[in-house]
C-alpha atoms as a printed R data frame, in Angstrom:
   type eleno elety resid chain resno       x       y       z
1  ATOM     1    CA   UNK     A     1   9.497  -1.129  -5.897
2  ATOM     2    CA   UNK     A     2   8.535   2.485  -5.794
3  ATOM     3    CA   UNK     A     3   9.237   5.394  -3.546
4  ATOM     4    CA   UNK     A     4   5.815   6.973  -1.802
5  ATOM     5    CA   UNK     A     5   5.659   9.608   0.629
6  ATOM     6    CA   UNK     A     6   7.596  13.113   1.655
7  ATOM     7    CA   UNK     A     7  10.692  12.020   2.394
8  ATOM     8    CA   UNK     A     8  10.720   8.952  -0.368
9  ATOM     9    CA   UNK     A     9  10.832   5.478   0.964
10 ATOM    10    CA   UNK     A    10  10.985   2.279  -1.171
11 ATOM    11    CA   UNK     A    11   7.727   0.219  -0.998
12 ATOM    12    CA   UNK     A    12   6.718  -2.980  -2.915
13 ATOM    13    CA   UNK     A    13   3.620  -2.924  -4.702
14 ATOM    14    CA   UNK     A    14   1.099  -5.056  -6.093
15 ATOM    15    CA   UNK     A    15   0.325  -3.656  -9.865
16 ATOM    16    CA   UNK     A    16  -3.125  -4.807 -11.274
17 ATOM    17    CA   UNK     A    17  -2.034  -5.149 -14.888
18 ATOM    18    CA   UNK     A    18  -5.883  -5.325 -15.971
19 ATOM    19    CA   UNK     A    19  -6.383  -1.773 -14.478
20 ATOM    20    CA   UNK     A    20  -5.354   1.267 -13.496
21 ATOM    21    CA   UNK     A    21  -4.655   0.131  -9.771
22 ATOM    22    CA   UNK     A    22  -1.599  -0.193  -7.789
23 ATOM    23    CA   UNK     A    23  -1.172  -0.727  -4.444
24 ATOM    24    CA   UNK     A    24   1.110  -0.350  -1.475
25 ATOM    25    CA   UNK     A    25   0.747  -2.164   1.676
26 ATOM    26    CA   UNK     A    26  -0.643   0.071   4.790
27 ATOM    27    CA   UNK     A    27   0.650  -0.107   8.126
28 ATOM    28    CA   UNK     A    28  -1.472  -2.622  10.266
29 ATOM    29    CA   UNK     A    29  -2.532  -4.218   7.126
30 ATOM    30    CA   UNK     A    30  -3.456  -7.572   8.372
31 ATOM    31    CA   UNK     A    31  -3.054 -10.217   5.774
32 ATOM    32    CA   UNK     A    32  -0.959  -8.094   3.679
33 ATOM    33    CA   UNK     A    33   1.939 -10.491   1.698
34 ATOM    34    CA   UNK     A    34   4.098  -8.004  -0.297
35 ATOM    35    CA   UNK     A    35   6.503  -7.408   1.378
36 ATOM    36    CA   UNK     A    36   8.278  -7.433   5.078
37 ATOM    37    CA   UNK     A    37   6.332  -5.689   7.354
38 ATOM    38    CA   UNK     A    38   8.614  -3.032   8.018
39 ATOM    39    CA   UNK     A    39   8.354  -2.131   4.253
40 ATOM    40    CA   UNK     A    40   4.536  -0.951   4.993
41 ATOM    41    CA   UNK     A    41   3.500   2.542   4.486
42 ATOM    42    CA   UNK     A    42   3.235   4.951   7.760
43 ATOM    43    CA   UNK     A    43   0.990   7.979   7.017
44 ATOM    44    CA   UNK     A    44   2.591   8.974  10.059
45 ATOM    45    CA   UNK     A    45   6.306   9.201   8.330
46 ATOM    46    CA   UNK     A    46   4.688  11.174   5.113
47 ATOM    47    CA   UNK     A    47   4.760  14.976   5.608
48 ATOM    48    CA   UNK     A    48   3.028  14.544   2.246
49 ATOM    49    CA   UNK     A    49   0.356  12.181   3.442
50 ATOM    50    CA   UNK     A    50  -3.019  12.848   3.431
51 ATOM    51    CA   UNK     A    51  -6.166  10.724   4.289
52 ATOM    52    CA   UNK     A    52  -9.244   9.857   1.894
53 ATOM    53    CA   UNK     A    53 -11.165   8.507   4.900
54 ATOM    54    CA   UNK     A    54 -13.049   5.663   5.510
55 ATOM    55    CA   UNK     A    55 -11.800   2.395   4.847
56 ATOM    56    CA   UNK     A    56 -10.758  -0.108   1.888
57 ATOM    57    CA   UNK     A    57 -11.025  -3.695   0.861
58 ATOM    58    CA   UNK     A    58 -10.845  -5.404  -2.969
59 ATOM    59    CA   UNK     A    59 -11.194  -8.774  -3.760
60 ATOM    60    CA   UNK     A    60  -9.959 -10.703  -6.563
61 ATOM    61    CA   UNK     A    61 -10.706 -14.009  -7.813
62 ATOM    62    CA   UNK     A    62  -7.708 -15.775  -6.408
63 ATOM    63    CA   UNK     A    63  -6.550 -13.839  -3.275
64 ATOM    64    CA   UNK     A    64  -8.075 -10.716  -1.510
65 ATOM    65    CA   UNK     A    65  -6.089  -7.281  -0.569
């Protein structure tokens, strides 16, 4: 778990341990399987949060995010 956003919230993550990535589930993330769905991040809740724009998608060899 770690806590993202302005106020913190707990989120779990998926950590890469071959790189420098780390992720935290989005809300409306379909396919996402970290955690509960109500443990997604909400831009919307973050006074903090700002976009990068456009959108995202990684795959790995055994599962996609």
């Amino acid at each position: 778990m770690v806590q993202v956003g302005t106020p913190p919230r707990d989120y779990a993550v998926g950590l890469d341990s071959g790189s420098g990535d780390l992720f935290v589930e989005g809300k409306g993330c379909k396919g996402c399987t970290l955690g509960p769905p109500n443990s997604q991040y909400d831009p919307s809740a973050s006074a903090s949060s700002k976009s990068a724009g456009g959108s995202f998608h990684h795959s790995y060899q055994t599962c996609s995010m």
